[in-house]
C-alpha positions in Angstrom: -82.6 24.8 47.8 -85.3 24.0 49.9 -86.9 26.4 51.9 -85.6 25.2 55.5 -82.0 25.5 53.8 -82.4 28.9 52.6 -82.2 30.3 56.2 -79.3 29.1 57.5 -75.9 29.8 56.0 -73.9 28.3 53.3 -70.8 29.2 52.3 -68.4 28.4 49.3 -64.7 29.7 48.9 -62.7 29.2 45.6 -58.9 30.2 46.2 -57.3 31.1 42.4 -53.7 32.6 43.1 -53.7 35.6 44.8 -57.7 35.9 45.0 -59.9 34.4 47.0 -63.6 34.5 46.9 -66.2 33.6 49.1 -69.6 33.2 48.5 -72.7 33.4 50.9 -75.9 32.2 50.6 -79.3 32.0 53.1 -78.8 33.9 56.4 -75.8 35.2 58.3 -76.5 36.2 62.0 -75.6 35.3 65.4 -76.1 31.8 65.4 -73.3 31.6 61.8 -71.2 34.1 61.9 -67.8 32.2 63.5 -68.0 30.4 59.7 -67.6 33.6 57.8 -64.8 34.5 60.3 -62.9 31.1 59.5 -63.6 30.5 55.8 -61.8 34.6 55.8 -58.8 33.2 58.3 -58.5 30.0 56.1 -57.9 32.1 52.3 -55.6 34.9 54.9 -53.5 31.7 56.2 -53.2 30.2 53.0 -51.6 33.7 51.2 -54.6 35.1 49.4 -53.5 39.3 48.8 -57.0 39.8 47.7 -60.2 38.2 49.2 -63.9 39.2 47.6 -66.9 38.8 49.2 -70.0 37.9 47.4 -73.3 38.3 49.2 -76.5 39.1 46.7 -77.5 35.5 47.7 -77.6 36.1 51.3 -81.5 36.5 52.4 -80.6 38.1 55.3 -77.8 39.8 57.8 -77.6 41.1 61.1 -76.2 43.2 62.9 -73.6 40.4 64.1 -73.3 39.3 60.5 -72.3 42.9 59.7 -69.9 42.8 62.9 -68.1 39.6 61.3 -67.7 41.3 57.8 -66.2 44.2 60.0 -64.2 41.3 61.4 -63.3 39.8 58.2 -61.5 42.9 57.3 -59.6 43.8 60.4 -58.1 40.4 59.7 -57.1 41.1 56.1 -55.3 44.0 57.2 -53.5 42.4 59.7 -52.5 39.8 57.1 -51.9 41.9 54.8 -54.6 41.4 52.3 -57.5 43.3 51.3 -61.1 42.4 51.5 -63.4 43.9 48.5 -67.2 43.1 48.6 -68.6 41.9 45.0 -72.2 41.8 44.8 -75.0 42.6 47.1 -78.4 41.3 47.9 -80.8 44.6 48.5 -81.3 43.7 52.2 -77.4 43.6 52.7 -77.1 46.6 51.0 -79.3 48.3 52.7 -77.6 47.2 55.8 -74.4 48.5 54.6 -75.7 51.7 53.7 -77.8 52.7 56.9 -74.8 51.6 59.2 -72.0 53.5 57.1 -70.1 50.7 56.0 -70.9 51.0 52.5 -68.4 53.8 53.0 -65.7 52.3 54.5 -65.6 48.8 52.6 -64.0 48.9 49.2 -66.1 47.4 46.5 -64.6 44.6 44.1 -65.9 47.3 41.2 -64.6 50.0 42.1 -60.4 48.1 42.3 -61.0 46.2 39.0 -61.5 49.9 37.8 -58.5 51.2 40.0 -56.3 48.0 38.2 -57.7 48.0 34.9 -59.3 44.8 35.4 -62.5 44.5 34.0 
């Protein structure tokens, strides 16, 4: 990856029955955050129950990439899905913590543990 494509975003979905999983890489802000809202509409229309989110390769969020998470699950619920986030990059993470949505977002963890799934 070269250093000019590490700041904008890049995303990758993978749809395997009722999961779907997107992954983000680089930087998710203002000028990027409609694909996150699609690539999540996209795995809702095409049936997914369960959508994960991993982001420990994004460099960077804002506070518009944290509004399209927010987004993101609004949508699941009103398709009646779930959104889990998987991994974190530190700078997400602490994003998600000093805002409060670390408390309101279930992680993909803590349901595999709910489900017996490892």
């Amino acid at each position: 990856m070269s250093p000019a494509d590490r700041n904008t975003l890049q995303i990758r979905t993978e749809s395997d029955g009722p999961t779907g999983v997107v992954w983000l890489a680089g930087e998710l802000d203002l000028s990027c955050a409609g694909q996150l809202d699609m690539a999540i509409a996209e795995l809702c229309a095409g049936g997914a129950q369960r959508i994960v989110l991993e982001l420990d390769q994004l460099q960077f969020m804002d506070s518009t990439g944290l509004r399209s998470v927010l987004v993101g699950d609004e949508l699941c619920k009103v398709s009646g899905c779930e959104l889990l986030i998987g991994n974190t990059s530190r700078q997400v993470e602490r994003l998600f913590q000093v805002s409060g949505v670390a408390k309101r977002l279930p992680r993909r963890a803590d349901a595999d543990a709910d489900t017996g799934r490892a």
